[in-house]
N, C-alpha and C positions, 0 to 999 in steps of 0.2 A: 432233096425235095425240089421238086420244078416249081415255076411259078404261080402257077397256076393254083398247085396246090398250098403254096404259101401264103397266097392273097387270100381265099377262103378260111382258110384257118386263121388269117389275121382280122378278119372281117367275122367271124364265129367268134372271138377273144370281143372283141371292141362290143360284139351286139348282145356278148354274156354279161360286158363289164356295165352297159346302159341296163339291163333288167336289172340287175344285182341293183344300181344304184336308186336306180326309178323303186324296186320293192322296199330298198331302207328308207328311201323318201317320206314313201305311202304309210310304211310301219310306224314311222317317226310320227308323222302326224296325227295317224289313227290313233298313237300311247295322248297325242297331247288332247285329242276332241275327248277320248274315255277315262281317263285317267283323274282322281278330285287334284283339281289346282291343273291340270297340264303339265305335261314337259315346259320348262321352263323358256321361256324365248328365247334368253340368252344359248341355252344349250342347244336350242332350235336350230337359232341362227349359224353358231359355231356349227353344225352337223352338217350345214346347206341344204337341209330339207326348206328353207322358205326361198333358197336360193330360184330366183325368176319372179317373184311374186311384183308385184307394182303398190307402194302405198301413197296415199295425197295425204297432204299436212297443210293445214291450214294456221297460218299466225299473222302474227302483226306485223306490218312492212319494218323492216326491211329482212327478216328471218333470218334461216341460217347460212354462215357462209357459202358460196357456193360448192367452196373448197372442201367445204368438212363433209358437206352432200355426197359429196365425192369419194371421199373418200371412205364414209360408212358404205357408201355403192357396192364398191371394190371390198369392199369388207366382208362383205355377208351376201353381196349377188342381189340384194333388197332395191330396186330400184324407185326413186322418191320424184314424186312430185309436189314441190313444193308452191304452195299457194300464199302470196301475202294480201293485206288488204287494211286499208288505213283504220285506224281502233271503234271507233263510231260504226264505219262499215261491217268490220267486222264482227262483231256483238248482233249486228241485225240480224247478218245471214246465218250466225252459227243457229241464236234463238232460232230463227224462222224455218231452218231444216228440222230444228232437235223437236220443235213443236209439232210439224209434220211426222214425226216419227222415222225420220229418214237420217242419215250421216252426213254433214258438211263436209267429213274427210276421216281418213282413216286416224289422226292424229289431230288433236284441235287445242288449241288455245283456252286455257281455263283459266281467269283471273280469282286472283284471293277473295274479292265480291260476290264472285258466281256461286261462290261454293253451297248456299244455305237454297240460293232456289234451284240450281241443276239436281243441288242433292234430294229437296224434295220433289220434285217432278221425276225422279230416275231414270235422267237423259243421259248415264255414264253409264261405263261397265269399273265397275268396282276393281282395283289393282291391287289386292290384296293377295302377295302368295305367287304375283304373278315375276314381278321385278326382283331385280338383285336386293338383298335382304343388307347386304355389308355396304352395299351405296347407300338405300336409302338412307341408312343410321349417321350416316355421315351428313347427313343435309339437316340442320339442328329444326328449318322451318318446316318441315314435314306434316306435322299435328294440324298444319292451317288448310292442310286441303282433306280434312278427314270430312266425315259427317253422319252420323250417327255413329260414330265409329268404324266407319267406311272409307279406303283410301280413294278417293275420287281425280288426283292428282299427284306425277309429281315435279317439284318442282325443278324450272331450270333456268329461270332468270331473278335474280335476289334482288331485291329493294327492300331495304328497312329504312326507317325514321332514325334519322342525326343530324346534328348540329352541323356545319359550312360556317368557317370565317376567312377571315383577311388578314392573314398575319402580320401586314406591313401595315395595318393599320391600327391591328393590338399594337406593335412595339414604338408605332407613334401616340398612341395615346399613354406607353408607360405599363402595356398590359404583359406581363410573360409566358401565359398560358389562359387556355378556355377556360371558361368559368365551368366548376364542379356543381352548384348550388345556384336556384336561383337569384337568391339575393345577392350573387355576386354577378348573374348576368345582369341585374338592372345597375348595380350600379358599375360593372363594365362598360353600360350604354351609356350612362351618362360620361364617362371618362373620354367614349369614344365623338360624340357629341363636344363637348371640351375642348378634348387636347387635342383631337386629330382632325377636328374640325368635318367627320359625317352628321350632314343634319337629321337625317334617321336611321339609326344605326341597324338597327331591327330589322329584318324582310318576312313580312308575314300574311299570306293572303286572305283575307277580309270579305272577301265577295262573296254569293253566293254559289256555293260548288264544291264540290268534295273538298276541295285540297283545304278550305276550309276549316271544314268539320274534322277532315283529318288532322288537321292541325290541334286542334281542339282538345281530339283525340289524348296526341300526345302529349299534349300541357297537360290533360287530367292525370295522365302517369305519371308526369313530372313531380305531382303534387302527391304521388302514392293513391292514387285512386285507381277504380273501376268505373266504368259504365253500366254495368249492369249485376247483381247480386247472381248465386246461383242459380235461383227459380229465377231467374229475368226477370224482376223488376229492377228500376231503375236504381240507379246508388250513387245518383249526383244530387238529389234536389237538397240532400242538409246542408248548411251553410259552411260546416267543417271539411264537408265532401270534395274531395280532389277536383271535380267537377267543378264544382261554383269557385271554387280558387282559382280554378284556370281562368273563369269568367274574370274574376277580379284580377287576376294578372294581365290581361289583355286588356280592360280598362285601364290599368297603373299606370302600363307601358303607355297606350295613347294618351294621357294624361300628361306623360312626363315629356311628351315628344319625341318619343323612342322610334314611334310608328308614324310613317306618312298616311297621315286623313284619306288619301289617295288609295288607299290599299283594300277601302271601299268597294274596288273596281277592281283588285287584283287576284288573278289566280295563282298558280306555281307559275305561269311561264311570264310575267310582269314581276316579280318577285324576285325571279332569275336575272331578267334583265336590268332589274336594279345591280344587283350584287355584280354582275358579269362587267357594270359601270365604274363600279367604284363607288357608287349613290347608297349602297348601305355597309353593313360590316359584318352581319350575322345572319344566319337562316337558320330560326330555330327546329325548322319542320321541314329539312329536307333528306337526302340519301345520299348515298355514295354514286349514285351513279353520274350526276352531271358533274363530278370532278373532274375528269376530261375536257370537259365543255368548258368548263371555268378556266382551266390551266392552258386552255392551247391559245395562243397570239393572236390566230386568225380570229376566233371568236370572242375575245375576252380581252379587256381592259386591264384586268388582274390578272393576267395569265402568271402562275409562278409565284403564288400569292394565297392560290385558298390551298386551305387545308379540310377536314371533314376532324371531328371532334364526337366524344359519346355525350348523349346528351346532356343537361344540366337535369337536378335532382335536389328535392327539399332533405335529402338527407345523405347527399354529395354520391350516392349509390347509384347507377344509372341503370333504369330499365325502358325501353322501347318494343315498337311490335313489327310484326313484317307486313307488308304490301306487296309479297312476289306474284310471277309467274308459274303456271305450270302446265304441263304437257296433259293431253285428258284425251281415252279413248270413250268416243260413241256407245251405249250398245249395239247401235244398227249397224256400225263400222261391218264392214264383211271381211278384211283382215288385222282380226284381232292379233293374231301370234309376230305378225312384220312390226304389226304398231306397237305391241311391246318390244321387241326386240332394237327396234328407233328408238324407245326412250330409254333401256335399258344402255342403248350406246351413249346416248344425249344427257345420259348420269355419269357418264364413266369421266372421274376425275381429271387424267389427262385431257380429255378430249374436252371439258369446258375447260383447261386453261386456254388450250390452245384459241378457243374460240373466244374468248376474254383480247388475249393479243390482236387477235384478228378483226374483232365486231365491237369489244369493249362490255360483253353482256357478262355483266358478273354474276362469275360461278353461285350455285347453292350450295357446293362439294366444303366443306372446311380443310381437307386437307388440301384443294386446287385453292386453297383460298392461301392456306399456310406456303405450299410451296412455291404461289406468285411473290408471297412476301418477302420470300428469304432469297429469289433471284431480285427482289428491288424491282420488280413491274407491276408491283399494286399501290394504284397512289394513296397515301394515306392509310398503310396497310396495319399498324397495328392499332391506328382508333376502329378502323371496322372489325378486325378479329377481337380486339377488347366489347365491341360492343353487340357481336353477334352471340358472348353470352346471357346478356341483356334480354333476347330478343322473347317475346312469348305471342300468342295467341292473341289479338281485340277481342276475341268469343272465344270462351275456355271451350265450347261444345260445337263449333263452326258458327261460320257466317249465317246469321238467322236471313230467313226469305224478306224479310221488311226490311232490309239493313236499308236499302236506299231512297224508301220514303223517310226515315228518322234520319239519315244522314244531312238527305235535303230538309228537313225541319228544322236540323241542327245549327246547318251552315245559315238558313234564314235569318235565325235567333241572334245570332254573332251576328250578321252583318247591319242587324238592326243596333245591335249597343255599338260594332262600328261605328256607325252612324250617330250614335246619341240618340238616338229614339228611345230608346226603352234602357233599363236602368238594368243591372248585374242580375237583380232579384228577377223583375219581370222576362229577363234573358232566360232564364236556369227555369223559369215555371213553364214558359216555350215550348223549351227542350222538353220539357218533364209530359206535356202535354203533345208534343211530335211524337216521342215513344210511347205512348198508349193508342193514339191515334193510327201509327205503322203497325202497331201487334193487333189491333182488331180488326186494320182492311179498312178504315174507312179516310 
């Protein structure tokens, strides 16, 4: 064979092997546009039929590593542009596209909040069918991004409600362990008040503002209560009600000087920086996630000191709820199958440990949860896997559309009996009166 004729024939090979590959491409994706449910992304991606496509991802500063960007790149050909934007900002621009009827990004940021008004405005493309079926069942907070039984998200950053203490402040005040039951965190407080000399032992924020209300929240569960009956109406105003018990436990505690009067004015991040001081010993309403924060030298007074705890329970049984993250495609997105196949990666167990190491954003995966545990890189690792059984739903049915006129009602109500203004009773009728007022719009 001369050369001549070697080159042609090598150039005839190479321009049969691009048809051949360009027609599986085009097939692959024509099965996923006609097909009910689609080829699946995952399998999409693995075939590199999306291989060259470009997706924008829009989240909350500071995103994902730039490493792991990187490396789904090289993974599937998917190339990502990643968009952050500080939390305020971004809630504006997402609303303000999705109400245009337009996409802020192929991939977007959906908090556990969103869920009751995106879901009724139908500014998502439903994930049902679409993602890996064995990941998702592995992420226990799943049900919180549903809505009408629609999966609207899912999750990839976990935050639940639990207790934060001071170990070296329990074993100075004589304490050996978190309190199981309420009546033992009060009078842990006063122990710690006592022996170990914190003049408010308690970090709980009081002000007006979710953190709040969510606080609230989770004292009413402490108490074995709900917020809301079936049909939504309310199921705090009886005086036996989980609800008003939380009200009165939040009075006791200021009362007994558990709480700084101060807290008036405090959100989560004043609350934090008490405990990060040494200034209190207990955070009954926070998460796993600022354990890092608490523990490192640079930032913290207690570094090497907190611990995270499940929370306390009128019947030593602990249940709490989730507050995550999750990943949510557009309907308008114009690459649906990339931006499944991003969050299908952004599920994949290894790949949020790795990203835990790396950013600190802890896993929704339980088994990236179990296997940080058992190499010893999850601080605190078996209160959070003990308490991720705990965890369920605030709204057994989604996030209703009014959650955050009532929430802000909520937090109103408390930061007035904070304050002494109004009494536990006239608190709880507030409240009772915030949620009739958010369900009818006015």
């Amino acid at each position: 064979m001369n050369n001549g004729h070697y080159f042609l024939e090598c150039s005839m090979k190479r321009i049969k092997t691009r048809v051949m590959k360009s027609l599986l491409a085009t097939a692959l994706l024509a099965l996923m546009a006609t097909s009910p449910g689609g080829l699946s992304a995952a399998s999409a991606a693995d075939s590199g039929a999306l291989s060259g496509k470009t997706i924008t991802v829009l989240l909350p500063s500071p995103g994902y590593p730039p490493d792991q960007i990187k490396r789904f790149e090289q993974e599937t050909g998917i190339h990502v542009d990643q968009q952050t934007l500080a939390w305020d900002q971004l809630r504006t621009r997402i609303v303000t596209a999705l109400v245009a009827g337009t996409a802020p990004a192929d991939v977007i940021e959906l908090d556990w909040s969103w869920v009751g008004q995106f879901g009724a405005a139908a500014w998502l493309a439903p994930l049902d069918g679409k993602l890996d079926a064995a990941r998702l069942k592995n992420i226990a907070i799943t049900p919180i991004f549903q809505y009408q039984g629609k999966l609207l998200g899912a999750p990839y950053n976990n935050d639940f409600k639990m207790m934060v203490y001071n170990k070296a402040q329990f074993a100075k005040a004589g304490i050996t362990e978190p309190p199981a039951t309420l009546d033992q965190s009060l009078a842990d407080g006063k122990a710690l008040k006592e022996k170990a000399g914190v003049k408010y032992p308690f970090g709980l924020p009081l002000s007006v503002g979710e953190a709040t209300s969510t606080a609230w929240f989770l004292l009413t569960m402490m108490h074995i209560g709900d917020l809301f009956t079936a049909d939504m109406k309310p199921a705090f105003t009886d005086k036996h009600s989980g609800g008003y018990q939380a009200l009165a436990f939040i009075k006791q505690a200021m009362d007994a000087g558990l709480i700084d009067p101060a807290a008036a004015n405090y959100c989560n991040e004043e609350v934090r920086t008490m405990f990060k001081a040494g200034d209190s010993s207990i955070i009954l309403s926070d998460g796993p996630g600022p354990l890092a924060t608490y523990n490192d030298k640079t930032q913290s007074k207690v570094a090497g000191d907190a611990l995270a705890a499940v929370v306390p329970n009128i019947t030593g049984k602990s249940r709490t709820y989730g507050l995550p993250e999750a990943l949510a495609i557009p309907k308008a997105a114009k690459q649906q199958p990339a931006a499944q196949a991003f969050i299908n990666w952004m599920m994949d167990p290894q790949h949020q440990s790795l990203i835990y190491t790396e950013a600190r954003t802890l896993p929704t995966s339980t088994p990236a949860l179990a296997a940080l545990n058992k190499e010893g890189k999850l601080l605190s690792g078996e209160a959070i896997l003990a308490q991720i059984s705990g965890i369920g739903p605030l709204f057994a049915g989604g996030t209703p559309p009014w959650y955050p006129a009532f929430s802000n009602g909520a937090a109103s109500a408390i930061n007035a009996l904070a304050k002494g203004q109004i009494s536990v009773d006239e608190a709880n009728k507030t409240i009772a009166e915030a949620a009739q007022n958010a369900m009818s719009g006015n």
